[in-house]
N, C-alpha and C positions, 0 to 999 in steps of 0.2 A: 283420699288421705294425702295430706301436702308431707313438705320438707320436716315441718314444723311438730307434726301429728307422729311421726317416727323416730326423732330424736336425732337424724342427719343433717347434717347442716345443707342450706339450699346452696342450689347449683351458682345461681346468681342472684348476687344479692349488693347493694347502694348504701352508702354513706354522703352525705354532705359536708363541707369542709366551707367554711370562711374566714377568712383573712382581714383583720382592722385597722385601718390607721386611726390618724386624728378624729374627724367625722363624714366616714365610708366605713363599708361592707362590701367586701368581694364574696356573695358566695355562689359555688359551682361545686354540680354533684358529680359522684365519681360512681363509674359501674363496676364490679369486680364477678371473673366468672372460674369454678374451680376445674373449669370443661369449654371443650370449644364450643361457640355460642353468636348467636346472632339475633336481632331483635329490634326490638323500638321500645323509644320513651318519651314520657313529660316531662319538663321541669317549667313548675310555676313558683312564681315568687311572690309578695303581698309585700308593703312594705307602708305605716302609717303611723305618723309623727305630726308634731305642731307642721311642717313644712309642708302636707299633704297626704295623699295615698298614691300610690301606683303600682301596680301589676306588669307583669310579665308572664310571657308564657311563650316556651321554648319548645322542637319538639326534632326527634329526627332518629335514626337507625344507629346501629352500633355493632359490632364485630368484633367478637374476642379470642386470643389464643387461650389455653391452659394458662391461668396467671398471673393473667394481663389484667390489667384496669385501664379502662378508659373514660374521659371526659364527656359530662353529658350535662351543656348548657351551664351557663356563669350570665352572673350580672353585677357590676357594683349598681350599690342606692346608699343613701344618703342616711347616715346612722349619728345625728345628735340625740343630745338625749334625750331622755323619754322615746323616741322612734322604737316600733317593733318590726320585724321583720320574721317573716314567716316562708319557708320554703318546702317545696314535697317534689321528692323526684319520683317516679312509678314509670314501670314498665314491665314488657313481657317479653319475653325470648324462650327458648326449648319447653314453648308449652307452658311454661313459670312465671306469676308473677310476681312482681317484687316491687318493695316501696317504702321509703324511705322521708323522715319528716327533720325539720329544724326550726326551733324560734324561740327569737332571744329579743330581748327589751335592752335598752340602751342606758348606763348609769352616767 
């Protein structure tokens, strides 16, 4: 039985956050842990417009106090419009995993 199945909120758990100018996307996931914690993650990105497609994919450890958040992979791309862009942060620490999605079309 997960976090999820008991009605407690998980131990860790991800949000994505991006940032827009004119025509860019900054975006980069954030890990948040409500316990000390250690781990790994993915961040991939998808990103496909009249200009193209291109991917990314990020990957690396992380270390939490009680609290804390910490950054897990960022990229800007190229956000005219029509462009989608698609991102998913996942990972696993204290036996938990966690995983988190974003995707947004360009007006």
């Amino acid at each position: 039985m997960d976090a999820a199945d008991t009605g407690t909120p998980p131990v860790i758990s991800c949000h994505i956050e991006a940032d827009k100018s004119r025509s860019a996307i900054n975006v980069h996931g954030v890990i948040v842990s409500i316990s000390p914690a250690t781990g790994r993650y993915i961040f991939e990105i998808k990103k496909e417009g009249r200009s193209g497609s291109s991917s990314v994919q990020q990957s690396g450890y992380f270390t939490l106090s009680v609290g804390e958040t910490v950054g897990a992979g960022q990229s800007t791309v190229d956000f005219s419009k029509g462009t989608r862009v698609r991102a998913r942060l996942a990972g696993e620490g204290l036996g938990q995993k966690f995983s988190c999605d974003f995707d947004e079309i360009s007006k």
